[in-house]
DSSP file (Angstrom, degrees, kcal/mol; ACC not computed):
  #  RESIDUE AA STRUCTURE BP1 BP2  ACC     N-H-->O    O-->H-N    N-H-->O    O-->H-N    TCO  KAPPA ALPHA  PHI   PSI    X-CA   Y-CA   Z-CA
    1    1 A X     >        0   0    0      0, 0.0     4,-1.7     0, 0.0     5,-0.1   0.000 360.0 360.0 360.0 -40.2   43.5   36.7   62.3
    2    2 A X  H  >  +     0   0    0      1,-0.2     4,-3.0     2,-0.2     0, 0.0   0.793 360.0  51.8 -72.4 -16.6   40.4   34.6   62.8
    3    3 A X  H  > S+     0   0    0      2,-0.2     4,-1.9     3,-0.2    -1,-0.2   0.876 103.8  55.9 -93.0 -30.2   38.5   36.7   59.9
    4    4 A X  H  > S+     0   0    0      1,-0.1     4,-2.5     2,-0.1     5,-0.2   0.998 114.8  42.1 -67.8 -39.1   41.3   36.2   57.2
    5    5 A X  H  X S+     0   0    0     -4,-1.7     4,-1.5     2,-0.2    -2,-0.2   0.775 112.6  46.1 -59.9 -27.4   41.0   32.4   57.8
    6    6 A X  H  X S+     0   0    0     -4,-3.0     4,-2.1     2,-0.2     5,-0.4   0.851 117.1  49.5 -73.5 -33.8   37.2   32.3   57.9
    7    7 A X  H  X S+     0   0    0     -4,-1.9     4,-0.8     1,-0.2    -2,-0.2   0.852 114.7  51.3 -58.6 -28.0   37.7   35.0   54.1
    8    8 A X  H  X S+     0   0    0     -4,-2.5     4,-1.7    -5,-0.2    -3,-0.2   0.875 113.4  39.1-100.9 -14.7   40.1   32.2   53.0
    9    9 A X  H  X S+     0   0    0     -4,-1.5     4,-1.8    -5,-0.2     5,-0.2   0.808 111.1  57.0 -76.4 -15.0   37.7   29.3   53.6
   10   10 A X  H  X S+     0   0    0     -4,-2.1     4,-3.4     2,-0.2    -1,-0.2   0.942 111.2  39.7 -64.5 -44.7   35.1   30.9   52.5
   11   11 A X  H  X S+     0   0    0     -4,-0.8     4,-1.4    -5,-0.4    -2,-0.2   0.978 113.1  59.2 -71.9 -40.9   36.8   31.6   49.0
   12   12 A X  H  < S+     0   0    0     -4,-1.7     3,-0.5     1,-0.2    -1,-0.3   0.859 110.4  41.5 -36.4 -46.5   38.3   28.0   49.1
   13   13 A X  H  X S+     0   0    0     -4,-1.8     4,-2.2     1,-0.2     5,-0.3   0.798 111.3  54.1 -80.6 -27.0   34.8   26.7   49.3
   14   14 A X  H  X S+     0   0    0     -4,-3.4     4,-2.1    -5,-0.2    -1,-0.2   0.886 114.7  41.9 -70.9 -24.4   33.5   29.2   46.6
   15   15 A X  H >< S+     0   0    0     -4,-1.4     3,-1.8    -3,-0.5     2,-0.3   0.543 116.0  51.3 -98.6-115.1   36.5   27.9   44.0
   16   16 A X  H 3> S+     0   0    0      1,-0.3     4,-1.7    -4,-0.3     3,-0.4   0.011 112.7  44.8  -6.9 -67.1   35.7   24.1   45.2
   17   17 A X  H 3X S+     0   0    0     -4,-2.2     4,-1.2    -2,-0.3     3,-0.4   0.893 117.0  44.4 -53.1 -64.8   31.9   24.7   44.5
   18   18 A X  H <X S+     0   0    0     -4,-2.1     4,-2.1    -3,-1.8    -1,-0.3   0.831 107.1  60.6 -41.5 -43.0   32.7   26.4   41.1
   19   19 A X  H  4 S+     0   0    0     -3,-0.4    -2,-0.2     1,-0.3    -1,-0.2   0.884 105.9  52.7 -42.2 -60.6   35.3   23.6   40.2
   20   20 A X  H >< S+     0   0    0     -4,-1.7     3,-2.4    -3,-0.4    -1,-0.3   0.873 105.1  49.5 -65.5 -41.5   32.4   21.2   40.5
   21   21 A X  H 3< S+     0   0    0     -4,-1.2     3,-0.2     1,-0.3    -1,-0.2   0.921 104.1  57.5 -67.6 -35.2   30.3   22.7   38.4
   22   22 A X  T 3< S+     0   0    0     -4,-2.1    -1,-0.3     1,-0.2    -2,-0.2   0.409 110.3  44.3 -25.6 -22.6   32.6   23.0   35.8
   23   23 A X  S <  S+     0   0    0     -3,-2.4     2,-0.4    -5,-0.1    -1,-0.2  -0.092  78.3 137.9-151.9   9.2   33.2   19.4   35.7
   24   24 A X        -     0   0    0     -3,-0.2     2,-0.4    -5,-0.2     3,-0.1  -0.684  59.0-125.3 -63.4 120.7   29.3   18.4   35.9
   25   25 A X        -     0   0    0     -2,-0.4     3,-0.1     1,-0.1    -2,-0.1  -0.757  30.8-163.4 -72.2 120.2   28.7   15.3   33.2
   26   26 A X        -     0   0    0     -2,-0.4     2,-0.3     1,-0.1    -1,-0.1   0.700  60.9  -3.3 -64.2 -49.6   25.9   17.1   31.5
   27   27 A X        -     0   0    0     48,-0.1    -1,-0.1    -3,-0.1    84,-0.1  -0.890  54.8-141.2-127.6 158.1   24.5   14.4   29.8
   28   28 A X  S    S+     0   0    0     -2,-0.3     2,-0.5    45,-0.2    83,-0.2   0.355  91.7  53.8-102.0 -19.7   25.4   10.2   29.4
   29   29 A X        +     0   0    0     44,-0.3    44,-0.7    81,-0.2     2,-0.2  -0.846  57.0 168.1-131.9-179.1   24.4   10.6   25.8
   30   30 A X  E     -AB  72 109A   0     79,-1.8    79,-3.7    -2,-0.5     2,-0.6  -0.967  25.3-135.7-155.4 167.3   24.7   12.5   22.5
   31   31 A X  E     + B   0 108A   0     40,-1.5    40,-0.2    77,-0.3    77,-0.2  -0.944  33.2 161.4-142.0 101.0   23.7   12.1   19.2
   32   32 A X        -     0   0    0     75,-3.5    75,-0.4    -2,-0.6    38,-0.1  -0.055  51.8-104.0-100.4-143.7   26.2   12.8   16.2
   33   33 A X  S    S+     0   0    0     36,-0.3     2,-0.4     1,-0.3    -1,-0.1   0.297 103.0  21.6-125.6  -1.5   26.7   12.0   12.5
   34   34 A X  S >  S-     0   0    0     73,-0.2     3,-1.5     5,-0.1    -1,-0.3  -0.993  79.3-106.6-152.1-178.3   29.2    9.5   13.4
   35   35 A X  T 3  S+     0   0    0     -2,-0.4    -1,-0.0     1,-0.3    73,-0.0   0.545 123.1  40.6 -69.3   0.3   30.8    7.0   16.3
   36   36 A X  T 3  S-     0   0    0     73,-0.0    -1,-0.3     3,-0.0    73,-0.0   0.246 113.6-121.3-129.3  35.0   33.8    9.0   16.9
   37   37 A X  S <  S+     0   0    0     -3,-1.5    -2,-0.1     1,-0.1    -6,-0.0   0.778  71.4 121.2  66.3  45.3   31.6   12.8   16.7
   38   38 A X        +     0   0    0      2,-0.1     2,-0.8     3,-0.0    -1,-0.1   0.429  39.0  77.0-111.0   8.2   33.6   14.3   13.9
   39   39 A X  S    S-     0   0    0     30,-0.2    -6,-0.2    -5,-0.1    -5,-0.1  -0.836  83.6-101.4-111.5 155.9   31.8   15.1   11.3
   40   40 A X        -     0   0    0     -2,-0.8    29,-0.2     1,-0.1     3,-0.1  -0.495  22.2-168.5 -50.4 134.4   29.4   18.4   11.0
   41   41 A X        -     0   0    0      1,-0.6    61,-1.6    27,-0.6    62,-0.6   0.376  58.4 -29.0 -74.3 -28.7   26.2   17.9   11.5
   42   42 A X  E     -CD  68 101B   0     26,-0.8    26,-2.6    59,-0.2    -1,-0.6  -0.888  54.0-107.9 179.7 162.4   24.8   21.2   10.4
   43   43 A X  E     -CD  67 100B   0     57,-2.1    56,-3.5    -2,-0.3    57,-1.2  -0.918  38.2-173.2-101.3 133.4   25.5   24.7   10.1
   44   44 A X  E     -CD  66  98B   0     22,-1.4    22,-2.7    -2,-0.3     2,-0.5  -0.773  14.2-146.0-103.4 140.3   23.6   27.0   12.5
   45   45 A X  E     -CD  65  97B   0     52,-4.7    52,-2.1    -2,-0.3     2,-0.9  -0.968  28.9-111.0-124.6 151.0   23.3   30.8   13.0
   46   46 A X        -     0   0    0     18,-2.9    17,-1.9    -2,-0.5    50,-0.2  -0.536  21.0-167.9 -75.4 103.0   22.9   32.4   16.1
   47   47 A X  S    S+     0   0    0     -2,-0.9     2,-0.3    15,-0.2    49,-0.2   0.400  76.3   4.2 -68.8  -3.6   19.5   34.0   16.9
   48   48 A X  S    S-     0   0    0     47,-0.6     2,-0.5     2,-0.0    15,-0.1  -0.971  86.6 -88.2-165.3-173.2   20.7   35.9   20.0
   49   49 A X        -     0   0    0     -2,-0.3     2,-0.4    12,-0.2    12,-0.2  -0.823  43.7-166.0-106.3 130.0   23.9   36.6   21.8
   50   50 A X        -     0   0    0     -2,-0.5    10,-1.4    10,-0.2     2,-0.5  -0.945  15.5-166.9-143.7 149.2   24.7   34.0   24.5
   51   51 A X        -     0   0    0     -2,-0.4     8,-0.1     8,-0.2    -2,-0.0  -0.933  23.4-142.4-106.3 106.8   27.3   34.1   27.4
   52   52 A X        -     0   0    0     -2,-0.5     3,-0.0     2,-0.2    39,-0.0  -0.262  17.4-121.1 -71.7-169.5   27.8   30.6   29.0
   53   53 A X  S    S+     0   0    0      1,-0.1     2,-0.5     3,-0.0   -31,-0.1   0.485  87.6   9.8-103.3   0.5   28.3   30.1   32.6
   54   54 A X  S >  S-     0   0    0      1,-0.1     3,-2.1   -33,-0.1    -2,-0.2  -0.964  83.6 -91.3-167.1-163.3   31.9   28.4   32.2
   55   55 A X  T 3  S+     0   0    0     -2,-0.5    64,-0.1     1,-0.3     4,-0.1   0.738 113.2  72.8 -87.3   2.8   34.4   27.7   29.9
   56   56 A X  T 3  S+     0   0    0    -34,-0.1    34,-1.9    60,-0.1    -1,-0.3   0.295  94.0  93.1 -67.4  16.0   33.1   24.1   28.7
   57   57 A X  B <  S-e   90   0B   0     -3,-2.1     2,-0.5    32,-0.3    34,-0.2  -0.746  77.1-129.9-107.5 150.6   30.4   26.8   26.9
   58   58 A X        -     0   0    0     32,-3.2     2,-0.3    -2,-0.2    -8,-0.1  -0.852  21.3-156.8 -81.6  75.0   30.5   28.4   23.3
   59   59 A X        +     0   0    0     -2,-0.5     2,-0.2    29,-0.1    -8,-0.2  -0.533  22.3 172.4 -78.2 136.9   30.0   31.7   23.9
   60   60 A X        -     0   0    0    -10,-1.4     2,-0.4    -2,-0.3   -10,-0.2  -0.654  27.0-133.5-139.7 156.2   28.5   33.5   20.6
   61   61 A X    >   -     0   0    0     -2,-0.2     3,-0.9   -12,-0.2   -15,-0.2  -0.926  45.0 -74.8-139.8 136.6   27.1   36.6   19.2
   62   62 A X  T 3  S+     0   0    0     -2,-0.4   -15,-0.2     1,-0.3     3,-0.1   0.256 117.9  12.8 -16.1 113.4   23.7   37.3   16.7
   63   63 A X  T 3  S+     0   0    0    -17,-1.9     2,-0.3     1,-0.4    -1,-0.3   0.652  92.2 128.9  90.9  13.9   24.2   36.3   13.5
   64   64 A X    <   -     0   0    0     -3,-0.9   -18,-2.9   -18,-0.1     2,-0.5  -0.852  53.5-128.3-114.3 154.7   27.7   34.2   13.8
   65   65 A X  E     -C   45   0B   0     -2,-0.3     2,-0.3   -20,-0.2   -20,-0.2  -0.793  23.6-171.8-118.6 128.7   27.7   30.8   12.3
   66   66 A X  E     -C   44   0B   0    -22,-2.7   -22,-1.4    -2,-0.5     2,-0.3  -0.987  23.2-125.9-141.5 147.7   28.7   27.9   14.2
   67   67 A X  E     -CF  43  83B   0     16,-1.3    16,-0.6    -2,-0.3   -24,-0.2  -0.662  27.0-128.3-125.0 106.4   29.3   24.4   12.9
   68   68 A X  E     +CF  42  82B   0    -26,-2.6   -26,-0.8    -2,-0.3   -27,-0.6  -0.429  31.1 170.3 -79.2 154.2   27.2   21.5   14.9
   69   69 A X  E     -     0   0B   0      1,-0.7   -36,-0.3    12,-0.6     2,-0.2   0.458  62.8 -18.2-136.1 -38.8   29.3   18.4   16.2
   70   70 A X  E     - F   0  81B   0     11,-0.9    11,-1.8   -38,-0.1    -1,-0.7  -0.989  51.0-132.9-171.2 173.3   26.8   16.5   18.4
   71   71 A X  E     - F   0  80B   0     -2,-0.2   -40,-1.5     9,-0.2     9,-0.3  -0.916  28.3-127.5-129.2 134.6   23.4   16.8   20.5
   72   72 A X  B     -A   30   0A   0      7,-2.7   -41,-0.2    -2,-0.3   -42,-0.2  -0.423  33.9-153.5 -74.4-164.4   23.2   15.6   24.0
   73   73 A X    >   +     0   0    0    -44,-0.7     3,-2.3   -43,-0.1   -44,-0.3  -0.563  42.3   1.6-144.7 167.6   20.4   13.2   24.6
   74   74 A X  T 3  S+     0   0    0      1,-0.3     3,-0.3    -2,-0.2    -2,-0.1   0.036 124.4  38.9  19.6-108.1   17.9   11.8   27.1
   75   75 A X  T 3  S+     0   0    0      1,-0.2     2,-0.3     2,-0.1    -1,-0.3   0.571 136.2  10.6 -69.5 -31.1   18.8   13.5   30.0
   76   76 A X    <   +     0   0    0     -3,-2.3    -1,-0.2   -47,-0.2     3,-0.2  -0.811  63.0 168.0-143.6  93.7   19.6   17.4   28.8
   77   77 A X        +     0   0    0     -2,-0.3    -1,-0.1    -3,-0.3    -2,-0.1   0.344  67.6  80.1 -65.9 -18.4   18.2   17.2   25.0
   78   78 A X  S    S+     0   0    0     -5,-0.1    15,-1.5    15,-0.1    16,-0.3   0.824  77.2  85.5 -70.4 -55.3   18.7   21.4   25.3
   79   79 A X  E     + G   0  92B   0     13,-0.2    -7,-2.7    -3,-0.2     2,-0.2  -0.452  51.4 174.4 -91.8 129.9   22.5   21.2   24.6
   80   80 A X  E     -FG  71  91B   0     11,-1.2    11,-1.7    -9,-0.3     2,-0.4  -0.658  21.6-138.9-124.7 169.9   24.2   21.1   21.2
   81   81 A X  E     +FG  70  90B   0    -11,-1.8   -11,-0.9    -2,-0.2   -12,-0.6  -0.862  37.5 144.1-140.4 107.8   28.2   21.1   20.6
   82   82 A X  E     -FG  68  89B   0      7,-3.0     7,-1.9    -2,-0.4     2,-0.3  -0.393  37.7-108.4-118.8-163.3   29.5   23.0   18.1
   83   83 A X  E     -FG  67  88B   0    -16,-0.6   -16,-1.3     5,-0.2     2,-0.3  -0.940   7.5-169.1-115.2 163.8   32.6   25.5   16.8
   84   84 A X  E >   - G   0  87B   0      3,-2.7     3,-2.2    -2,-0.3   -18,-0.1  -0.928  69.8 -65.3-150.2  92.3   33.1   29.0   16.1
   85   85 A X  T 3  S-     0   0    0     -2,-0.3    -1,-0.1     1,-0.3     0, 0.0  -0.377 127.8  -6.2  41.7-117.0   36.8   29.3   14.2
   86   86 A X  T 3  S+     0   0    0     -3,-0.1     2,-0.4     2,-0.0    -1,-0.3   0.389 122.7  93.7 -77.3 -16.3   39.0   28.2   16.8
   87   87 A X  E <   + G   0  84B   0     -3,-2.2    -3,-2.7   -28,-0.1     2,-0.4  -0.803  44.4 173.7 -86.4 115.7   36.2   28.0   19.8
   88   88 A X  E     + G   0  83B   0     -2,-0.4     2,-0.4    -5,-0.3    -5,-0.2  -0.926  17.4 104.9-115.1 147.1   34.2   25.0   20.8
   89   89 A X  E     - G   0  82B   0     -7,-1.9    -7,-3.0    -2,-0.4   -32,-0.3  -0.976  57.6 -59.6 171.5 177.2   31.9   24.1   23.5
   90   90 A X  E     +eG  57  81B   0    -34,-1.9   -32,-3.2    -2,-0.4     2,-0.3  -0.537  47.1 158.2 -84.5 155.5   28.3   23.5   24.4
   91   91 A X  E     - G   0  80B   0    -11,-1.7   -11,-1.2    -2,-0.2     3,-0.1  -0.917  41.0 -68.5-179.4 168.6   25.4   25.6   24.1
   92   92 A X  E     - G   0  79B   0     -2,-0.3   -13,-0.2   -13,-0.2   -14,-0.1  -0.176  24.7-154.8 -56.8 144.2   21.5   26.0   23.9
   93   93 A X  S >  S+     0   0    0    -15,-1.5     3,-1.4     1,-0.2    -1,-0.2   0.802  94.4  75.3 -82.5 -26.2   19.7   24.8   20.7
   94   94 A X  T 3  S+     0   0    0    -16,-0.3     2,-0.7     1,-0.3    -1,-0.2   0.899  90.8  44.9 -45.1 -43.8   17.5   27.1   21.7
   95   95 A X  T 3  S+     0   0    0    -49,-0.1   -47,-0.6   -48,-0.0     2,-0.3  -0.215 104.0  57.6 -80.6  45.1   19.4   30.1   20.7
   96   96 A X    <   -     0   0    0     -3,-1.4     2,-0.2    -2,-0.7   -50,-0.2  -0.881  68.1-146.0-166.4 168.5   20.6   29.3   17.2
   97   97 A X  E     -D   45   0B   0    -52,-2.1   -52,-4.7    -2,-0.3     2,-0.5  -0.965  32.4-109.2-148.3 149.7   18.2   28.3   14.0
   98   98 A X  E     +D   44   0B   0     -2,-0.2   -54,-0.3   -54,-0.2     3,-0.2  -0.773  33.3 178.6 -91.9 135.0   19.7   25.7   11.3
   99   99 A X  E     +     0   0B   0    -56,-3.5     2,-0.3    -2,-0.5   -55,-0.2   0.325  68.7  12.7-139.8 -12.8   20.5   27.0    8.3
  100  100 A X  E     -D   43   0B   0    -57,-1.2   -57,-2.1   -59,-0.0    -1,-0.4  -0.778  61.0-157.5-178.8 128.0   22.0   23.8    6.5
  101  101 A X  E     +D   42   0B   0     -2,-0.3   -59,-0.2   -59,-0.2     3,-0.1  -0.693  20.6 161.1 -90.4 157.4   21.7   20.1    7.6
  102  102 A X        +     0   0    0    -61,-1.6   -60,-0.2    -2,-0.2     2,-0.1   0.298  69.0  56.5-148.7  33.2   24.3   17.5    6.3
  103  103 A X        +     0   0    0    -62,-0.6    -1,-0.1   -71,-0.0   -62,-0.1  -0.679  55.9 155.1-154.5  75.0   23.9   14.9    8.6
  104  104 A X        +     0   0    0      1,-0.2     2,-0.3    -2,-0.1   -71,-0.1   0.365  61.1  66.4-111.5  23.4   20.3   13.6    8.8
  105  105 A X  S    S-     0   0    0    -72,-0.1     2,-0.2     2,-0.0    -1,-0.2  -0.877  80.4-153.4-120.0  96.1   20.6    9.9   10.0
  106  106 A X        -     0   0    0     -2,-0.3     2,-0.7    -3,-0.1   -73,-0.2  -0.400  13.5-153.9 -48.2 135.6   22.0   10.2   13.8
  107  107 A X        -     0   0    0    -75,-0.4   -75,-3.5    -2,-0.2     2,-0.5  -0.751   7.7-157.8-117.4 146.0   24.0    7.8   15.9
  108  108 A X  E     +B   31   0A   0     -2,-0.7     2,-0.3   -77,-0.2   -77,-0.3  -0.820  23.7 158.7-100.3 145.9   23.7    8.0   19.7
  109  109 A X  E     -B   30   0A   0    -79,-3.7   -79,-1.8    -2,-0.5    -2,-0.0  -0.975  45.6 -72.3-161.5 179.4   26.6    6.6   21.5
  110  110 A X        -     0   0    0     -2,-0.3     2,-0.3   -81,-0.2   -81,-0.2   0.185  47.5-111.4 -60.6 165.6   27.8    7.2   25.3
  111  111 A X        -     0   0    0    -83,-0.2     2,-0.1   -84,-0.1    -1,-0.1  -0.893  28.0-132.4 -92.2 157.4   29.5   10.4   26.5
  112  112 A X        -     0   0    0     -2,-0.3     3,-0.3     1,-0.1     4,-0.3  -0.372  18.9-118.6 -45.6 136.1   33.1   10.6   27.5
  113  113 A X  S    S+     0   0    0      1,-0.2    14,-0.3    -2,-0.1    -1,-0.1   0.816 116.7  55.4 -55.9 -28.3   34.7   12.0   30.5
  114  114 A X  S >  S+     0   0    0      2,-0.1     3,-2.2    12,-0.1    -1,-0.2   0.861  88.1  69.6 -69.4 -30.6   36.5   14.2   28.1
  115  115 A X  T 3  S+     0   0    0     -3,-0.3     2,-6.0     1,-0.3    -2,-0.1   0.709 105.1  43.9 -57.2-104.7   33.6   15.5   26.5
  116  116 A X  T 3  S+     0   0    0     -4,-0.3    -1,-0.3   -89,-0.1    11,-0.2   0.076  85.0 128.6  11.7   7.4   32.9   17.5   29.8
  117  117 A X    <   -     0   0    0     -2,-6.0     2,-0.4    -3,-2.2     9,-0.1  -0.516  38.7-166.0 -95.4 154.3   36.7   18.7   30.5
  118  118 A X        -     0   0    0      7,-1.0     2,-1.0    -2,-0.1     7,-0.4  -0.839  16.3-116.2-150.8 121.5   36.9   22.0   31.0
  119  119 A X        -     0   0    0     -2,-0.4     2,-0.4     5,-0.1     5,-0.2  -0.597  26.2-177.1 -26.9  66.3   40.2   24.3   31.0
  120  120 A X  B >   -H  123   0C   0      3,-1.3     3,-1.6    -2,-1.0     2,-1.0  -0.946  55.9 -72.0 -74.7 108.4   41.4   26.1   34.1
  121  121 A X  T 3  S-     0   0    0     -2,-0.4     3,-0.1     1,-0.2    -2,-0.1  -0.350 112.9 -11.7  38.8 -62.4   44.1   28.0   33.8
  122  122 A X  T 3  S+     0   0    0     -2,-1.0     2,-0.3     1,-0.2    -1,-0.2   0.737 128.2  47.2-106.6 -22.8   47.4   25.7   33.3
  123  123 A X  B <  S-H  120   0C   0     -3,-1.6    -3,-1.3     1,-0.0     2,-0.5  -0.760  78.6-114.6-135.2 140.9   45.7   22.3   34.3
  124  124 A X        -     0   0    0     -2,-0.3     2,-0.4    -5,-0.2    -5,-0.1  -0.535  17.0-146.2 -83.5 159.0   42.5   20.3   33.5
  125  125 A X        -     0   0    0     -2,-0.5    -7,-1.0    -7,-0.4     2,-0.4  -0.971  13.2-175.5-110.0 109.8   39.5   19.2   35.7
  126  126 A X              0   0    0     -2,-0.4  -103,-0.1    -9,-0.1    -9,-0.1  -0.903 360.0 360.0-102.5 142.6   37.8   16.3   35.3
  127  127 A X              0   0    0     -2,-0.4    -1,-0.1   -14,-0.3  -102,-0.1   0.569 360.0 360.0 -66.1 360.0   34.5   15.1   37.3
């Protein structure tokens, strides 16, 4: 009896720990083409295939073209936000090359709590 309760805190503490990461503010700023993020900033193609590590990530494959939305800023400059049809999310600039700009004057302005939500299963998580 004592080893299923120490197997069910353990996994409680493993979903808790995951939960948080999930729901990590990545950045406090980002850089669009406009104050409320909506317009494209460029089209990008993807220079390798990349898996994020949750579901606020874009996950992509070589040679698919996904539609930039914003940049963070200061603190994690690495991270772009784009879509892929119906799919949106963060991911590395590193892994994508720009293929058409249309947005070449940038506005920074705060992030959101929302920017950072991230789906699980029925219900959101917010930090």
């Amino acid at each position: 009896m004592t080893r299923i309760l120490d197997q069910s805190i353990l996994l409680l503490g493993i979903s808790f720990l995951t939960s948080l990461q999930s729901t990590k503010v990545l950045s406090e700023w980002k850089k669009c083409g406009d104050r409320e993020c909506e317009t494209a900033m460029s089209r990008v193609q993807a220079t390798t295939d990349y898996l994020g590590p949750d579901c606020r990530y874009l996950n992509f494959k070589t040679g698919e073209e996904i539609m930039v939305y914003s940049k963070l800023s200061r603190k994690n400059e690495n991270l772009w936000t784009g879509s892929k049809g119906k799919d949106f999310g963060y991911f590395p600039k590193d892994a994508v090359k720009i293929e058409e700009v249309f947005i070449s004057e940038e506005v920074e302005v705060l992030t959101k709590e929302t920017d950072f939500l991230c789906l699980h299963g029925d219900k959101y998580t917010f930090e």
